[in-house]
C-alpha positions in Angstrom: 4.8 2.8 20.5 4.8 1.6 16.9 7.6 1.2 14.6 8.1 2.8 11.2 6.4 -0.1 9.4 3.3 0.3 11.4 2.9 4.1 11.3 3.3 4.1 7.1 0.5 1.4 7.3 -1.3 3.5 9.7 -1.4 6.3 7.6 -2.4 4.4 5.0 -5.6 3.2 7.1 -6.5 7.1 7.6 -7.0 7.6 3.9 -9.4 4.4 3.6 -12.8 5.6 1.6 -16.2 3.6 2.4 -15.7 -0.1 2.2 -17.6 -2.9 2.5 -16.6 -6.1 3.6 -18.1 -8.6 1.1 -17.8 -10.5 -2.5 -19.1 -8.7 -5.2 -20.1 -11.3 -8.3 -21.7 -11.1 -11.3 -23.9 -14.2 -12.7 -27.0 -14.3 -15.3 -30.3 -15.5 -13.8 -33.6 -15.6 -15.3 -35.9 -12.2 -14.4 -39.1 -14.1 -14.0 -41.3 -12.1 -16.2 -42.7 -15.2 -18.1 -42.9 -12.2 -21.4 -39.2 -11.7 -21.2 -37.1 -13.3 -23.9 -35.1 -15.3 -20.7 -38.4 -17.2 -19.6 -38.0 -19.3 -23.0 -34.5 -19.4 -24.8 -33.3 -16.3 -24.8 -30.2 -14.8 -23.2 -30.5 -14.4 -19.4 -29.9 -11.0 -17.5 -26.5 -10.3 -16.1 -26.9 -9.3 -12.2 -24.5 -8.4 -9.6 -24.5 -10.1 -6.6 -23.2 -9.2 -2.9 -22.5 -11.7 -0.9 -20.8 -12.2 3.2 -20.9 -13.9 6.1 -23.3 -13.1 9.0 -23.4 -15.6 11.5 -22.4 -18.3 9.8 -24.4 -17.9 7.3 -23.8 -16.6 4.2 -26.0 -14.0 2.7 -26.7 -12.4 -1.0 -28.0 -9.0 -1.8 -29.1 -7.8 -5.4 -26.9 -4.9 -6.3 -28.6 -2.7 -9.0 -26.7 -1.5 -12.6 -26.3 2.1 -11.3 -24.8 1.0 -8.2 -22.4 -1.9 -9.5 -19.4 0.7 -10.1 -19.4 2.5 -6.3 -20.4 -1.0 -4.8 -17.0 -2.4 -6.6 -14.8 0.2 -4.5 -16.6 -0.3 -1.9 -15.2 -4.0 -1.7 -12.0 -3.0 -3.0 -11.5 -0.7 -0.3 -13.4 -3.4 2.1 -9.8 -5.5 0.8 -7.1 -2.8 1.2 -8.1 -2.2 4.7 -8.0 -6.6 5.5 -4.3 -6.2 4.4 -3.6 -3.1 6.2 -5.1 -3.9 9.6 -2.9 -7.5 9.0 0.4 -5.2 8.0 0.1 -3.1 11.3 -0.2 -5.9 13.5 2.6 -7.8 11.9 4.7 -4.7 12.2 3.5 -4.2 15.8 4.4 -8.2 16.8 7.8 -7.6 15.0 8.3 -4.4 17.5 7.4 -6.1 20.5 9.8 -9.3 19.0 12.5 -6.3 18.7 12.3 -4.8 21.9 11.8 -8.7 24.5 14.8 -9.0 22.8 16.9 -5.7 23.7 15.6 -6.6 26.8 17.1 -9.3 27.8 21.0 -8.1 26.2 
């Protein structure tokens, strides 16, 4: 059984696209071509960086340009479905709260 709460959130977590659970950050970080304007004064590169835990460890992956934008809603929907799986167990705790209690009266 699940109350009202829970099934809405439910529903919700049917409609979740890909996800990804991870940090998505952008930083600048020299390229290492020692001809690029970076290896002296220039500006540095702008990257986007992945980054989780595995195994207590945290670990980083390179995302490339063309992939920045998908990898973004990826973690966005990675964030969505944290808050729904916490909303439908808070909604089923409340419902077993509800019904110890009916219980007992």
């Amino acid at each position: 059984m699940t109350s009202d709460r829970g099934k809405a959130a439910l529903e919700r977590l049917r409609k979740i696209k890909p996800f990804i659970q991870a940090s998505l950050t952008l930083t600048k970080k020299r390229c290492g071509n020692p001809r690029c304007r970076c290896a002296q004064e220039g500006p540095l590169h702008e990257v986007a960086l992945l980054t989780w835990k595995e195994e207590k460890r945290t670990r980083t992956l390179y995302v490339p340009m063309k992939l920045r934008q998908e990898v973004e809603t990826w973690v966005q929907e990675g964030k969505l479905l944290k808050r729904l799986v916490a909303e439908v167990s808070q909604a089923q705790r409340e419902f077993l709260t509800s019904k110890k209690k009916s219980s007992k009266g």
